[in-house]
N, C-alpha and C positions, 0 to 999 in steps of 0.2 A: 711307088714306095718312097716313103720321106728317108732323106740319109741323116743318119746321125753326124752332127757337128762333133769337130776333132775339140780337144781341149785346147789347141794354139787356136781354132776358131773361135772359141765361145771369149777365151781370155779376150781380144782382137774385139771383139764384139762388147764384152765388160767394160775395154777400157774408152771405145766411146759413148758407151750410154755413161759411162761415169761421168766425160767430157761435160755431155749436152746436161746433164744435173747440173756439175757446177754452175754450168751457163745460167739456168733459169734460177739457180739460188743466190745468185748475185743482184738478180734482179735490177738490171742498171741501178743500185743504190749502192751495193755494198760491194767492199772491197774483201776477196778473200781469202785465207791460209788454208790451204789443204793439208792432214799430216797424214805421210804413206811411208812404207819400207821398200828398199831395195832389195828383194829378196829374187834371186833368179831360179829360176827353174818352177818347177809347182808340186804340190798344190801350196798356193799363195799365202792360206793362213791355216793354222794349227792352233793346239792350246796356249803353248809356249810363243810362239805370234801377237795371240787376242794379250793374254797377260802383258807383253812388251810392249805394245802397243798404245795398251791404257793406262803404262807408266811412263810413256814418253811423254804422251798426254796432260799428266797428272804434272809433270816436268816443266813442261815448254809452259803450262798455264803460269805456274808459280815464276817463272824465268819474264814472261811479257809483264806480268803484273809489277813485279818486283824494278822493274825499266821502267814502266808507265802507270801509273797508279793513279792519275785522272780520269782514264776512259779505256774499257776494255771490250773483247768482242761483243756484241748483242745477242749473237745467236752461237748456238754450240752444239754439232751435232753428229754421234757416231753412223759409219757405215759398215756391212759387208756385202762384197760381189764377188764374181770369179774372180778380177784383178787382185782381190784380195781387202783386207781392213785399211778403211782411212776414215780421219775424221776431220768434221770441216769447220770452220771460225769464219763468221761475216762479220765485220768492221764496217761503222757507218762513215762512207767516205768525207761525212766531212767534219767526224772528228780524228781524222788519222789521213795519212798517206801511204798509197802501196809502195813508195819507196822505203820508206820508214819499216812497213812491214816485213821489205825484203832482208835492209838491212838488222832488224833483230831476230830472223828467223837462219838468216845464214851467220849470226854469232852465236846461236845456239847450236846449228850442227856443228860449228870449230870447235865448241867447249861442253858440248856435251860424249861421255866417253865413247858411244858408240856411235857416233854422230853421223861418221859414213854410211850406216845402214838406212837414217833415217833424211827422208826427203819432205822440205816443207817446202811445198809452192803456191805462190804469189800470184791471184789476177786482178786487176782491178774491175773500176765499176762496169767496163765494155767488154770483159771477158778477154783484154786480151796478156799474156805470161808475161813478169818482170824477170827480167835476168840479168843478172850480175855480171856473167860471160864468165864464171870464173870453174873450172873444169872439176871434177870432184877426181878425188884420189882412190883407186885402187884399192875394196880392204885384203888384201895380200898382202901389196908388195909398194903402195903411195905411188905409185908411177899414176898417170890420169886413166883413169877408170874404162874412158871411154878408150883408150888405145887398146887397153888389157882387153878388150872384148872382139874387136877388131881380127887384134893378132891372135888373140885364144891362146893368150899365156898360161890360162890356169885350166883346170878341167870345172865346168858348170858346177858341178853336184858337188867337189872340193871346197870352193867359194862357199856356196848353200851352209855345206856341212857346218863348216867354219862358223859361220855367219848364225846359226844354230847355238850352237856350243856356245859361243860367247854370248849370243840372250841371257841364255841359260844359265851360265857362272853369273854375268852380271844381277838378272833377278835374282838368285841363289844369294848373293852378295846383300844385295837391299834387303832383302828380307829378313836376310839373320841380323843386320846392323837394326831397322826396324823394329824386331824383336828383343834385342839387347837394351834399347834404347824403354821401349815400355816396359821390360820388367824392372828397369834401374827405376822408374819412374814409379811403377806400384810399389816396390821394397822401399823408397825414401818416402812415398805416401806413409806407409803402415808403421814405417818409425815414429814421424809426426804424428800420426792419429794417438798412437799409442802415446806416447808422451803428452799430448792434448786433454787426452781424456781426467776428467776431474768433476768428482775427487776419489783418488785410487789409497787403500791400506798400505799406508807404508812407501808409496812410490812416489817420485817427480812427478808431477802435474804441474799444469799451466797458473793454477792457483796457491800451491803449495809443496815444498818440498818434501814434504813424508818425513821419515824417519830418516834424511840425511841432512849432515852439516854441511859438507863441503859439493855441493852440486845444483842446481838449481834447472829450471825450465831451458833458459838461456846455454846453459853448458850444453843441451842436448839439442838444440838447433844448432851450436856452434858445433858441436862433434857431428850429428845428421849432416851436416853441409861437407863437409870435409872427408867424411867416408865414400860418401855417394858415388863419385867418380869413380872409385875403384873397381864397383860394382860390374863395369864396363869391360874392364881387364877379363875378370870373371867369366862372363857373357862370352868374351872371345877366346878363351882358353876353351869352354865349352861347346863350343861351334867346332873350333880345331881338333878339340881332342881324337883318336884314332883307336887307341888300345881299347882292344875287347873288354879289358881288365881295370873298368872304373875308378876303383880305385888308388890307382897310381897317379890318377890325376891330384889327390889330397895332396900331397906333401907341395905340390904347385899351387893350390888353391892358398894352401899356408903360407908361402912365402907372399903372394897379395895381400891376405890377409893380414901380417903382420904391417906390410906399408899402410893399411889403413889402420891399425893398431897406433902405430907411429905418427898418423894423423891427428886421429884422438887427440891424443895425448898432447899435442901441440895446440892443438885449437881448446883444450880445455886445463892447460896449466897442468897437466901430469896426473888428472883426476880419470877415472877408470869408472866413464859413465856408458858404454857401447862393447866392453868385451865381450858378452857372450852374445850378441847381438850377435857381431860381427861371424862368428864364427857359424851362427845358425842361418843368417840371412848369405852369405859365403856360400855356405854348401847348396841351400836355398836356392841360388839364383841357378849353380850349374846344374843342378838338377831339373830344376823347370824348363831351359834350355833345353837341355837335353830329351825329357819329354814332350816338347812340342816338334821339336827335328823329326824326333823317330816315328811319334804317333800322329802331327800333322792335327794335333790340338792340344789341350791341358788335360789330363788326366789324372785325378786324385790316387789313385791304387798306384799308377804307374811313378808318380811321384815319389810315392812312399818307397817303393819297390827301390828305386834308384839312389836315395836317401841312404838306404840300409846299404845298397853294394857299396855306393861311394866309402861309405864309414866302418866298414865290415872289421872287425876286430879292432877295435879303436881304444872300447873300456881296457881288452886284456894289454895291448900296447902302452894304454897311455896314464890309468890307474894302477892297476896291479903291479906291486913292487914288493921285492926282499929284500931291497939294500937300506939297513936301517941307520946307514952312515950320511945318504944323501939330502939335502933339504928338500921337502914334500914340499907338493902344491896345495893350493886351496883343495883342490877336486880330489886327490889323493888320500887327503889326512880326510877328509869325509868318505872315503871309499875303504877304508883303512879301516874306520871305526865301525860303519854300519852297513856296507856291502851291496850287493846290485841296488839298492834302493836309494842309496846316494850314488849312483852313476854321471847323475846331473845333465847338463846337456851332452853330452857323446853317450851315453847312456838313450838319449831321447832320440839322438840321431840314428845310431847302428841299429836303434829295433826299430824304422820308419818312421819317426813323430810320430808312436800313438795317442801320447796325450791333446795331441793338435787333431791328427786325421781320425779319431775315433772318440773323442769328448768333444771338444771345440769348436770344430767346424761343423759336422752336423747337429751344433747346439745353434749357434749361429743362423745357419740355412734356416732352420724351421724358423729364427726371426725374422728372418730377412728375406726377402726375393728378386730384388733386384742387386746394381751394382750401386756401392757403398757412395758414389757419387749423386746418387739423387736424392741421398737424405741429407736435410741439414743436422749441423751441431746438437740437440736437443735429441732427438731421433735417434744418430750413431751412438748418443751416450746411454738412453736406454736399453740401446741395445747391447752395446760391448761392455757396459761394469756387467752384466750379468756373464756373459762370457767368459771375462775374467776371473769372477768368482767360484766360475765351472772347472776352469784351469787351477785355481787355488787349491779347490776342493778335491783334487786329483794328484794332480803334481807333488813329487817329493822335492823339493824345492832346496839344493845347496847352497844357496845363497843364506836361507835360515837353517840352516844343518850349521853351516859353519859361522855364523855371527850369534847364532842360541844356539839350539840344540835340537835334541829329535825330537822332543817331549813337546817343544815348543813349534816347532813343524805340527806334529798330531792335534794341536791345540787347535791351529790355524787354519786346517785343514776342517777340522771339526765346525768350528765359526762361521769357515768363509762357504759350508753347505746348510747351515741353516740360513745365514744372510741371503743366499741364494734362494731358501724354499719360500722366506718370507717377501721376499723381492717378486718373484712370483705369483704374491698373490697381492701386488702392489702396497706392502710395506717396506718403508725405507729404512726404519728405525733401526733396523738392526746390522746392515750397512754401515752406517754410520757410526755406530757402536763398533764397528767393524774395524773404518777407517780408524778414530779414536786410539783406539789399543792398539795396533801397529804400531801407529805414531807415534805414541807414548812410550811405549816398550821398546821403540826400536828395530820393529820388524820390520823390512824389509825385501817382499818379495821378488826379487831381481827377475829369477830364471822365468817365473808364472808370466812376468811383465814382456819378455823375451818371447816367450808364446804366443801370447797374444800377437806380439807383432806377425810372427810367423802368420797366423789363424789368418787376419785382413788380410796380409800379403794370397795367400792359396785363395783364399774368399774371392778376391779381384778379376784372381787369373781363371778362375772359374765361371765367373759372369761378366769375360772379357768378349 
């Protein structure tokens, strides 16, 4: 009868068929780095393993290149065994030395955060270990590693536990910074685009100012560069946030938002070319945050969903007033005058961006199918003045509620759905005539232009 090999057998047994590989993949030519974990006890690898693994990986590559940047491994190749996941790096000996090698693989475990877990070793071209002589430390308690094992300072599975848990915060950690980092990255995209795009009724474009005097293309790259960063802030308020109850996070997201307010207004002379931006793309960010945490992707419903709780009574707080002694705001004396239909953006937010997630964006999709990065210039703008005209032709727009009127909203509205049905069938003409009268008039459409940016931003994150 065969006996079943114990698991300390077979480990025993992994770790010299792992041996005799390296031997032959060095091939008396190449010198090599092996990257492994110290992980005690078994089983050796898990998900949360493979994942750490191919980030130390991803690490140490960017870490040797960034030292050497004339000559890097030749060959690059993941394993797994009983011993567990490693993966191997051959150097041709005679563009490098295995001393060399030693020394930038043991400055990256001193300076990499979890460094004690992770083992890179060194053999040259005869297969035989460099060693530094220099002892590793203990992840407990930094006393040398190898005493703590000896004496059985700590309980095995303790260490393991440990050893565990800190993968795992650590990934947890890169991946929400990760994440922070590309949606600040699509939200300053979809400002640009939007401000790019030319030529728009009434709006900054890269070719003309619209119907404004005091602002230009330049103001809104100077104001876009200057917000951006804050977006970050955002991102990490959303990661952190705790309360069941969403929306307590708003009154925190405002006070960012005003530092970026504050920005603005510095980088653009005290001109007011990003307010309602800021406040959409603000909520924007901690909401997408927050739906990729929970749902483990982007999800448009769920988006919305989060939108509305973050903002949940925002019109009756922040419109509706019977003190007729106080000075009104823009948003106010338009909610004052003609009711949920000048809500404007908090109007747009506390009911989920419908004019975005249920005109915009699936007007969009059906143009588009892939991500906004593979079309050039010519391409994105056939696509999104139509878009925008979708949003015109929808949108109750406070921005022209309160520099015209409603009549002249309805007008606009009226226009910018026939420009769209003629656009459609590939006439510009009446686009154009479009743009024209804004200009001239003085129209303005801020909020619609605000939308859009929103629409590219979800667009992104959906074919990310």
């Amino acid at each position: 009868m065969q006996q079943v090999k114990t698991e300390i057998e077979r480990l025993l047994e992994a770790r010299e068929m792992r041996m005799q590989q390296k031997l032959a993949l060095t091939e008396g030519r190449f010198h090599m780095v092996s990257l492994q974990l110290n992980i005690p006890g078994l089983p050796k690898t898990s998900e949360i393993v493979k994942e750490f693994i191919l980030h130390v990986d991803s690490c140490f590559q960017k870490f040797y290149t960034s030292r050497c940047c004339v000559h890097s491994w030749e060959k690059h190749f993941p394993f797994c065994d009983e011993a567990g996941d490693w993966i191997a790096y051959l150097f041709d000996h005679e563009l490098t030395t295995a001393s060399f090698l030693k020394e930038t693989t043991e400055a990256f475990e001193e300076t990499f955060v979890l460094g004690r877990i992770v083992d890179l070793d060194v053999l040259d071209i005869e297969g035989i270990p460099i060693s530094s002589g220099k002892a590793k430390s203990c992840f407990i308690c930094n006393e040398p590693a190898e005493s703590c094992r000896k004496n059985k300072r700590h309980d095995l599975m303790m260490v393991r536990e440990r050893m565990l848990s800190d993968m795992k915060s650590y990934l947890d950690k890169e991946n929400s910074d990760a994440l922070i980092k590309k949606v600040t990255g699509y939200i300053t995209y979809a400002l640009l685009q939007e401000v790019a795009l030319s030529p728009k009724p009434g709006l900054v474009c890269r070719n003309h100012n619209g119907a404004h005097t005091d602002m230009d293309f330049v103001s809104f790259l100077q104001s876009t560069a200057m917000i951006s960063p804050y977006l970050q802030d955002i991102g990490n308020l959303a990661i952190s946030f705790n309360d069941k109850d969403i929306s307590k996070a708003l009154p925190q997201i405002r006070e960012i938002g005003l530092q970026m307010e504050k920005a603005m207004l510095l980088a653009t002379q005290n001109i007011n070319t990003h307010k309602g931006a800021i406040f959409l793309m603000a909520i924007s960010m901690f909401s997408i945050i927050r739906v990729v945490r929970h749902e483990g992707t982007f999800e448009v419903e769920a988006f919305s969903n989060t939108i509305s709780e973050l903002t949940k009574g925002i019109v009756e707080r922040e419109l509706i007033t019977t003190n007729t002694h106080m000075k009104l705001s823009h948003g106010q004396m338009c909610f004052l005058d003609y009711g949920p239909e000048a809500a404007g953006a908090r109007g747009e937010a506390q009911n989920g961006m419908p004019t975005v997630v249920k005109h915009a964006l699936p007007f969009l999709n059906g143009l588009l199918k892939e991500n906004l990065t593979k079309y050039n210039d010519r391409e994105l703008s056939d696509a999104l003045i139509p878009v925008l005209l979708k949003i015109m032709s929808v949108n109750s727009d406070t921005n022209v509620i309160f520099r015209k009127d409603i009549n002249t909203l309805a007008e606009l509205k009226e226009r910018s759905q026939k420009a769209l049905d003629h656009w459609q069938k590939g006439e510009k003409d009446e686009y154009n005539k479009l743009v024209s009268w804004c200009n001239n008039k003085g129209i303005s459409p801020g909020g619609s232009a605000d939308l859009l940016a929103v629409t590219i931003l979800l667009y992104q994150c959906k074919y990310d």
